[in-house]
RONUTI-834235 format. One line per field, with one value per residue (C-alpha): residue number from 1; chain; x, y, z. Coordinates in steps of 0.2 Angstrom, whole numbers. Example, Ala and Ser with C-alpha at 12.3 -4.5 7.8 and 13.67 -1.06 7.14 Angstrom:
// RONUTI-834235
resi = 1|2
chain = A|A
c1 = 62|68
c2 = -22|-5
c3 = 39|36
//
This chain:
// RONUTI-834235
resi = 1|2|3|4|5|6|7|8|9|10|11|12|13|14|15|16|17|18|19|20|21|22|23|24|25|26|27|28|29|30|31|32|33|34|35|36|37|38|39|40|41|42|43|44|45|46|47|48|49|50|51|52|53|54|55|56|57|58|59|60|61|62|63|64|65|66|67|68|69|70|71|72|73|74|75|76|77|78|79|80|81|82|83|84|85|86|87|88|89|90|91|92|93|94|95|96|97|98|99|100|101|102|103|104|105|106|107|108|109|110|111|112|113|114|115|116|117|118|119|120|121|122|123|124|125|126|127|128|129|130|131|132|133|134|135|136|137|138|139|140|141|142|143|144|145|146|147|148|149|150|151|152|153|154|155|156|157|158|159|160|161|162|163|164|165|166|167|168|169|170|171|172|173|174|175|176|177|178|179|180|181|182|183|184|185|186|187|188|189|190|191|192|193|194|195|196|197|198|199|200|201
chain = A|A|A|A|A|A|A|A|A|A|A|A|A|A|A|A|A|A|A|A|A|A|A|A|A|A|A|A|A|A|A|A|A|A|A|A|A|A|A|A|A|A|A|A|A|A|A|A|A|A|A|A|A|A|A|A|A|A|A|A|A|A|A|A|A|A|A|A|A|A|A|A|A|A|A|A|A|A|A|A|A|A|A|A|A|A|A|A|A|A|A|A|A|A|A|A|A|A|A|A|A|A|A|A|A|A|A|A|A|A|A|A|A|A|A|A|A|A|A|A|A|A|A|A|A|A|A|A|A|A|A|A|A|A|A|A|A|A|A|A|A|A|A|A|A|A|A|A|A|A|A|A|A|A|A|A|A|A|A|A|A|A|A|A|A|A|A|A|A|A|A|A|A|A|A|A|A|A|A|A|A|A|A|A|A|A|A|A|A|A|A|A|A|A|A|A|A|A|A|A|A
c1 = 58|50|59|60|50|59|62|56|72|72|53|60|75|63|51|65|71|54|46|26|20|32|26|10|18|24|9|-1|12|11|-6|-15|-2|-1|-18|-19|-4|-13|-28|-23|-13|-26|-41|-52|-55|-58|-42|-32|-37|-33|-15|-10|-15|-3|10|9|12|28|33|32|41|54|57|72|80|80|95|94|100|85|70|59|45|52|56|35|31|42|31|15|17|23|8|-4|7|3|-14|-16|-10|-20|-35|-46|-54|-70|-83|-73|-84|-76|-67|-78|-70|-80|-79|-92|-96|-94|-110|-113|-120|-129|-122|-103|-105|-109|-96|-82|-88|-87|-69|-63|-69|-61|-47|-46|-47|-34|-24|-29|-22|-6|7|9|28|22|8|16|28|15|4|17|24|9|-3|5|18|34|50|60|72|60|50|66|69|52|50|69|74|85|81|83|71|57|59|57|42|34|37|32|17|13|14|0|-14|-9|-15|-31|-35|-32|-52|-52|-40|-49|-67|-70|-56|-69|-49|-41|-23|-15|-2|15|7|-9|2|14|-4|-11|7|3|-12
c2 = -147|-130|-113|-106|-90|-78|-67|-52|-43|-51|-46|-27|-29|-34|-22|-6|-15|-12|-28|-24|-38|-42|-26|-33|-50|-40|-32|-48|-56|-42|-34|-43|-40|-22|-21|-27|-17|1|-6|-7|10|21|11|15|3|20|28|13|9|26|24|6|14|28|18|7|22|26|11|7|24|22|3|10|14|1|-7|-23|-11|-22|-36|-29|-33|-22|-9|-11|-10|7|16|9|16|33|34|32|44|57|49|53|69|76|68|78|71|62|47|30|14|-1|-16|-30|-42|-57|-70|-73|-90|-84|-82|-62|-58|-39|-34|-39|-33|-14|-17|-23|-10|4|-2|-2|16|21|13|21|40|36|31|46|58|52|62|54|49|38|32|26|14|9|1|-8|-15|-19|-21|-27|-37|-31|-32|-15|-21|-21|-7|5|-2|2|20|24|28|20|5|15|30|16|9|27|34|17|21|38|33|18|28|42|27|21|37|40|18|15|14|-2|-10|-3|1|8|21|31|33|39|35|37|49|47|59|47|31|42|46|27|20|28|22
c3 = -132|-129|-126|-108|-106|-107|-90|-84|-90|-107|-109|-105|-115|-129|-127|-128|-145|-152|-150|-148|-138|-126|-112|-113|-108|-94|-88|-90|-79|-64|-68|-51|-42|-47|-45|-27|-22|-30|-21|-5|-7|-13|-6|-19|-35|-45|-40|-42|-57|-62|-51|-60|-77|-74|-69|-84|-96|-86|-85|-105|-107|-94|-99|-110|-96|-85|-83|-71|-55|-47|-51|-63|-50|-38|-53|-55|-39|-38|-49|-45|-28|-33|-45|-30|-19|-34|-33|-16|-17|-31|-22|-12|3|-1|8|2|1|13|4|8|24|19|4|-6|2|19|31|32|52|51|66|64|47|52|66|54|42|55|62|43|40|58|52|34|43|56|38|30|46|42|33|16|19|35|27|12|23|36|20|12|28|39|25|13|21|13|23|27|14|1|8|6|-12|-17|-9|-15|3|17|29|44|36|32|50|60|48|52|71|70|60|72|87|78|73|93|100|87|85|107|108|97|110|124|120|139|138|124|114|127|127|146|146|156|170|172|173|186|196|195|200|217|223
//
């Protein structure tokens, strides 16, 4: 009969009593998703393979450490995120190339192409107006998917901090994204005085 694997936390303990293989077990094991999490952070392959590299050193020299407080995953995903934040702040503003929509078995129309491509780059700005403590929230949770529970354990702050950024940030792409929803409004959002006008008529 065959051993178990060992767990995440055994690969860890492993690794802070010397053993040389067992944090690149680790990595192996959470690479991808690492890498798709520092993708969708930063939004550029560049900078987030620069991001997951950083976090990888920190998390092979803070592995000591760690002590089980949470998953290991969600230990990971902590620092991969505050490696992009640093990322992103360090970063100075600069053209990004869109992440392709379509597979590479899916038919490609010209025109929807440049209109998808257009809607991601309007998309990505909106994004980058944001304040990087809203941001940061608004990606794991709307892009990523991640419940406010696990939001607040990644990020190192409260539930209820996680769910008013993510408003706050919300209502900001609302005002700037409104054309998308309504092409004829030219990204106007109505205000509370032109709703009180059109009530009246």
């Amino acid at each position: 009969m065959t051993a178990a694997a060992p767990t995440d936390a055994d690969l860890i303990a492993a690794h802070a009593a010397g053993d040389p293989h067992a944090f690149s077990e680790l990595v192996r094991r959470h690479r991808d998703r690492m890498w798709a999490v520092a993708l969708r952070t930063v939004r550029d392959p560049e900078e987030a393979a620069d991001a997951l590299q950083d976090a990888f050193i920190s998390a092979y020299r803070a592995a000591g450490k760690f002590r089980a407080e949470s998953q290991v995953t969600t230990w990971l995903h902590r620092i991969v995120v505050n490696a992009c934040l640093d990322r992103i702040r360090r970063r100075q503003a600069r053209p990004t190339v869109p992440l392709p929509e379509t597979g590479h078995n899916e038919p490609a129309v010209v025109r929807d192409s440049m209109a998808e491509r257009e809607t991601t780059l309007v998309v990505r700005a909106a994004l980058d107006q944001l304040p990087e403590d809203q941001r940061a929230p608004i990606v794991l949770v709307d892009v990523e998917g991640y419940s406010v529970a696990e939001t607040a354990k990644l990020l190192d702050i409260a539930e209820g901090t996680v769910k008013s950024r993510c408003a706050r940030g919300r209502a900001k792409l609302a005002k700037v994204l409104g054309h998308l929803r309504n092409p004829d409004t030219d990204g106007d959002v109505p205000t509370h005085e032109s709703k009180r006008s059109g009530e009246g008529r």
